[in-house]
C-alpha distance (Angstrom), angle and dihedral (degrees) to the residues before:
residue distance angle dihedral
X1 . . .
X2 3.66 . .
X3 3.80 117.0 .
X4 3.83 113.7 -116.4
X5 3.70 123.9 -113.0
X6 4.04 118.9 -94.9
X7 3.80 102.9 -123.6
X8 3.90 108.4 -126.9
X9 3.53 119.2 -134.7
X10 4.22 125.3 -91.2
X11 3.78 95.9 -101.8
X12 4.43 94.9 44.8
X13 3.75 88.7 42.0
X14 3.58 90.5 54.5
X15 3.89 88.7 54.1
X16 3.35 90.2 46.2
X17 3.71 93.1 66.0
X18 3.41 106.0 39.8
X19 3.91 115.8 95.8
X20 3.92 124.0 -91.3
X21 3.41 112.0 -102.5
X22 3.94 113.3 -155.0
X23 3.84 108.0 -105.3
X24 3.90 102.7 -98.4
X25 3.86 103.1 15.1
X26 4.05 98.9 108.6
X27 4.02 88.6 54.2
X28 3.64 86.8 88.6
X29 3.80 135.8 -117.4
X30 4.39 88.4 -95.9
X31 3.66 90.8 47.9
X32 3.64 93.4 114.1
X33 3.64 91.9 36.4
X34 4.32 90.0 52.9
X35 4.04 79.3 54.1
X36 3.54 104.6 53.3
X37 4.12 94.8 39.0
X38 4.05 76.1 58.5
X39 3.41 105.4 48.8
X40 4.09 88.8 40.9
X41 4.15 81.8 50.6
X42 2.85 100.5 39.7
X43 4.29 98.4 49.1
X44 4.03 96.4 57.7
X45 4.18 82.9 45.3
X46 3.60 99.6 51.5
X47 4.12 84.1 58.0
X48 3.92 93.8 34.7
X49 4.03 92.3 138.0
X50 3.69 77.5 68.3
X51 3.35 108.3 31.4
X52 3.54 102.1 31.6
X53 4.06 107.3 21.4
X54 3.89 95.0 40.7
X55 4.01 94.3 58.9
X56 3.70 98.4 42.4
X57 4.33 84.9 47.4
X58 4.06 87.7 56.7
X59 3.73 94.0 43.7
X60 3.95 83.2 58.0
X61 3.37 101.6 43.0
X62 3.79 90.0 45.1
X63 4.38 86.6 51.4
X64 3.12 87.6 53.5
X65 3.93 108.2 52.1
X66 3.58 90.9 42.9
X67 3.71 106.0 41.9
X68 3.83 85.2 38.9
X69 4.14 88.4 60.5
X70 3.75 97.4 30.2
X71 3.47 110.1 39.6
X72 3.59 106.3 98.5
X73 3.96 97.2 31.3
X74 4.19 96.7 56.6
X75 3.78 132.0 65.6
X76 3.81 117.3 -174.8
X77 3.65 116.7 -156.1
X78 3.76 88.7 -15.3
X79 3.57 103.6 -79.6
X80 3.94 108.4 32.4
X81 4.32 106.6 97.4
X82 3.62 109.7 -118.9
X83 4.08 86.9 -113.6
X84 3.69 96.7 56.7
X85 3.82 83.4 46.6
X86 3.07 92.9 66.0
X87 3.70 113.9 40.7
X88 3.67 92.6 81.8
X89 3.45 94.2 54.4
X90 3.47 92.9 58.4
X91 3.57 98.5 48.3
X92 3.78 89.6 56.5
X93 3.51 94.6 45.1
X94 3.91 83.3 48.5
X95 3.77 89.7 53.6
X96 4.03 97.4 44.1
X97 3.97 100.9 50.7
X98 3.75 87.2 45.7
X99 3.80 105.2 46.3
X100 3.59 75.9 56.5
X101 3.76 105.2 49.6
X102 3.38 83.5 50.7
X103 4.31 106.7 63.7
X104 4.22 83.9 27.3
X105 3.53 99.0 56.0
X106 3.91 99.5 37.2
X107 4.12 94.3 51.0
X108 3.67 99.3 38.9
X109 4.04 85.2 51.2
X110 3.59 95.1 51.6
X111 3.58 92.0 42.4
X112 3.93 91.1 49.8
X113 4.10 94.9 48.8
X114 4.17 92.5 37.6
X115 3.99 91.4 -111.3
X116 3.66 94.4 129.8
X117 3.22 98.4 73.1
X118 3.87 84.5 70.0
X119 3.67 87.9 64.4
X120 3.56 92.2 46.0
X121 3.54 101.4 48.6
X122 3.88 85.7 60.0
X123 4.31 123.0 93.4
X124 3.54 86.5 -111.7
X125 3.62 107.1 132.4
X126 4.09 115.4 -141.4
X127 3.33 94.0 -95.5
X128 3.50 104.9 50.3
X129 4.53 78.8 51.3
X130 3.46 87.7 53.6
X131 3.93 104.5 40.7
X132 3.85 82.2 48.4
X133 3.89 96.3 59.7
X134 3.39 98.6 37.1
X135 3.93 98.5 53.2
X136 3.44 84.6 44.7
X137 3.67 92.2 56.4
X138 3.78 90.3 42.9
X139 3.70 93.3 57.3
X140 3.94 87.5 49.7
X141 3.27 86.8 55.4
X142 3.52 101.4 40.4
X143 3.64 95.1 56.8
X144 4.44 93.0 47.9
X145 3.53 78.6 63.7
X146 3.70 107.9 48.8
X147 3.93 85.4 44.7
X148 3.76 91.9 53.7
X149 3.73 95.4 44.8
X150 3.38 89.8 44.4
X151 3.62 94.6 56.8
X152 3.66 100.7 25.3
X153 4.37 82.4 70.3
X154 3.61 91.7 73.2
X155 3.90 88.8 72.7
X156 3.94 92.7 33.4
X157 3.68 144.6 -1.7
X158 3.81 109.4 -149.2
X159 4.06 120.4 -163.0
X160 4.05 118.9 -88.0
X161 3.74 89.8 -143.8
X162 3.70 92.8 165.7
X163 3.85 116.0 5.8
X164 3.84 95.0 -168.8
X165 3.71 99.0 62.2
X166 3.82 82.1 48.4
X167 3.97 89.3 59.7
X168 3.85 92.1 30.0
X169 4.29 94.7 61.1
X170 4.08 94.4 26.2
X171 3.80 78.7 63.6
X172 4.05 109.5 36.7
X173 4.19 82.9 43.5
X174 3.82 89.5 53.3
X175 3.26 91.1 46.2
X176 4.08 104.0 49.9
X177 3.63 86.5 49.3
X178 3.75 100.2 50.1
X179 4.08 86.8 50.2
X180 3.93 87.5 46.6
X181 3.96 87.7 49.7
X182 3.92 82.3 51.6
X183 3.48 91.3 51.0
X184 4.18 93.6 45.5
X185 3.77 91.9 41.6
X186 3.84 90.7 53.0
X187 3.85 97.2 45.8
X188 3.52 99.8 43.0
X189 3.82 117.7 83.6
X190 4.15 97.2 -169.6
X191 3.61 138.3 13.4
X192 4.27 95.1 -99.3
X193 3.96 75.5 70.6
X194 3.89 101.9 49.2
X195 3.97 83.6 41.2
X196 4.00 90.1 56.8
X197 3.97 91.1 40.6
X198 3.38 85.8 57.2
X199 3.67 107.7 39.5
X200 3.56 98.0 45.2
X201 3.62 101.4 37.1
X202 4.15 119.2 20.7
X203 3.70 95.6 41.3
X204 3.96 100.2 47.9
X205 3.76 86.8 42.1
X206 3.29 94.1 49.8
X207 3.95 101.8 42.2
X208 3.55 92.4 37.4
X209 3.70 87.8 61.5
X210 3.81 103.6 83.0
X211 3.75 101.6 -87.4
X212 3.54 91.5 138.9
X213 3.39 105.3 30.8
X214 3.92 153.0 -0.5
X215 3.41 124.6 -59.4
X216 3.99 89.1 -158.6
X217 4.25 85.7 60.3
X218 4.05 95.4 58.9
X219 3.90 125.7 86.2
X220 4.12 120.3 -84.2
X221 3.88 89.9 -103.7
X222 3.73 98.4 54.0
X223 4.10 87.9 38.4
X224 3.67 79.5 66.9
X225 3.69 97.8 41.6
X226 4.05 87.9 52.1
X227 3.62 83.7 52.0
X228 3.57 102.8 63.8
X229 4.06 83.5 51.4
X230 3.32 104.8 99.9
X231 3.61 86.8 -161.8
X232 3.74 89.0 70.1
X233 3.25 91.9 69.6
X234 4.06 102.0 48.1
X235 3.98 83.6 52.6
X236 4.00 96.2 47.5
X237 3.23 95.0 44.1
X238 3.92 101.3 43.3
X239 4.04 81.6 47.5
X240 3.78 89.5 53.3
X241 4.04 93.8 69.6
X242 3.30 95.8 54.7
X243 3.83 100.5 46.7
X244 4.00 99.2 22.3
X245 4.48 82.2 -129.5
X246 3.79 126.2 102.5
X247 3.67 136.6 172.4
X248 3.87 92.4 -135.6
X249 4.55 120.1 27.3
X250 4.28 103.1 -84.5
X251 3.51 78.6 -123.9
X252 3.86 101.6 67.6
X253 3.78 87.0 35.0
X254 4.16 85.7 61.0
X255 3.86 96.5 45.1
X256 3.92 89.6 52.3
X257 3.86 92.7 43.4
X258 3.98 84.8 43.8
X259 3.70 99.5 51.3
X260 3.56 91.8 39.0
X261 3.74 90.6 57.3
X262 4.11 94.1 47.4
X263 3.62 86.4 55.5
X264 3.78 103.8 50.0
X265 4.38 86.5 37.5
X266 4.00 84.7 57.2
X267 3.92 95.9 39.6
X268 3.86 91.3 50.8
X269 3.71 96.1 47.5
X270 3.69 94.3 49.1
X271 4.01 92.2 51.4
X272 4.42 88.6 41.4
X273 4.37 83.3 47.6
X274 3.70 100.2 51.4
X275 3.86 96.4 38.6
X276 3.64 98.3 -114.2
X277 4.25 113.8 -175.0
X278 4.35 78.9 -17.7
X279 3.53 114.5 78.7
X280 4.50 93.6 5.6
């Protein structure tokens, strides 16, 4: 006599029916990508007294030596004070070295101690490794500069002539420099290296660029040295949506900062696909 079934109850039977789903399957093809955006977010936050507070302090500090000194000697664009002039120069240039910092610092770290390999190890293809760091980096950088703006209005409140190029260069800058901190953080094999990258490259760049003054105000032959800077152009045009005035037309300013960013994206995928100073 065979025994009769025991009837499972509504909510197991329901289980019961319902297809098998292969363990794993409903995390999502960007789980691993979700992760490592939040461990590379969540390592400059954990710190953000340093990371964070210490930035936004030298942007002040800096606003307030020069616009302390320079305020009633220079007119910009013949009615902008020198101070509100300068504010948004300072949070780009706030946003730029830290969207670097960010990618530099975490890759030649984990290549110094041997904890890359954990990332490489993973499925993650290159570009999910390098969209990863550099969002990372571009939130880093991205928050620097709402702090120092946010700040920075105590001693000035410049004009938000047009808020979208704001948003458009804050992001594009943040961007280039995260994939350029890629590209540092890959090449370099110890910190002397990162130092030198950043010595001799980011911070001329960067305060070559105009943060401190016009572009318009300086001799034809270093006009045309600024020129060639592509950091000019992330500067003038990120200062162009909040007073509606630019030494060079937004527009040229975003096709240089554009271009300059497909470039360095390309470059840094093709050294994080073949392995370079990673996996050799």
């Amino acid at each position: 006599m065979s025994t009769p079934a025991t009837a499972l109850p509504p909510d197991l039977a329901a289980d019961a029916d319902r297809p098998r789903v292969p363990r794993g399957a409903t995390l999502g093809a960007l789980t691993g990508f979700r992760t490592l955006f939040y461990k590379e977010s969540l390592r400059f936050w954990k710190v953000g007294y340093q990371t964070v507070g210490a930035p936004i302090l030298t942007a002040v500090l800096y606003l307030m030596i020069f616009s302390h000194v320079l305020e009633d000697h220079v007119k910009v664009y013949g009615h902008v004070s020198y101070t509100a002039f300068l504010i948004p120069g300072l949070v780009m240039m706030s946003m730029l070295q830290n969207a670097f910092a960010n990618s530099t610092s975490s890759l030649i770290q984990s290549k110094i101690s041997g904890n890359l390999v954990f990332v490489l190890l993973t499925p993650l293809s290159h570009r999910e490794v390098f969209s990863a760091y550099v969002l990372a980096s571009m939130v880093r950088g991205l928050v620097v500069g709402s702090g120092v703006l946010v700040v920075t209005l105590w001693f000035a409140v410049p004009d938000f002539a047009a808020p979208l190029w704001i948003v458009a260069f804050a992001l594009l800058a943040t961007g280039v420099l995260g994939t350029l901190g890629v590209i540092a953080g890959v090449w370099a094999e110890k910190f002397d290296q990162v130092a030198a990258f950043q010595n001799f490259l980011i911070m001329p760049a960067t305060f070559l660029s105009g943060v401190f003054y016009s572009v318009d105000s300086l001799p034809p032959f270093w006009q045309h040295v600024s020129h060639a800077n592509p950091f000019f152009y992330m500067i003038d045009g990120f200062r162009y949506g909040f007073f509606g005035v630019s030494d060079v037309s937004p527009w040229i300013s975003m096709a240089i900062v554009g271009t300059t960013c497909v470039a360095l994206v390309a470059a840094a995928l093709r050294l994080l696909a073949s392995g370079y100073k990673t996996r050799h």
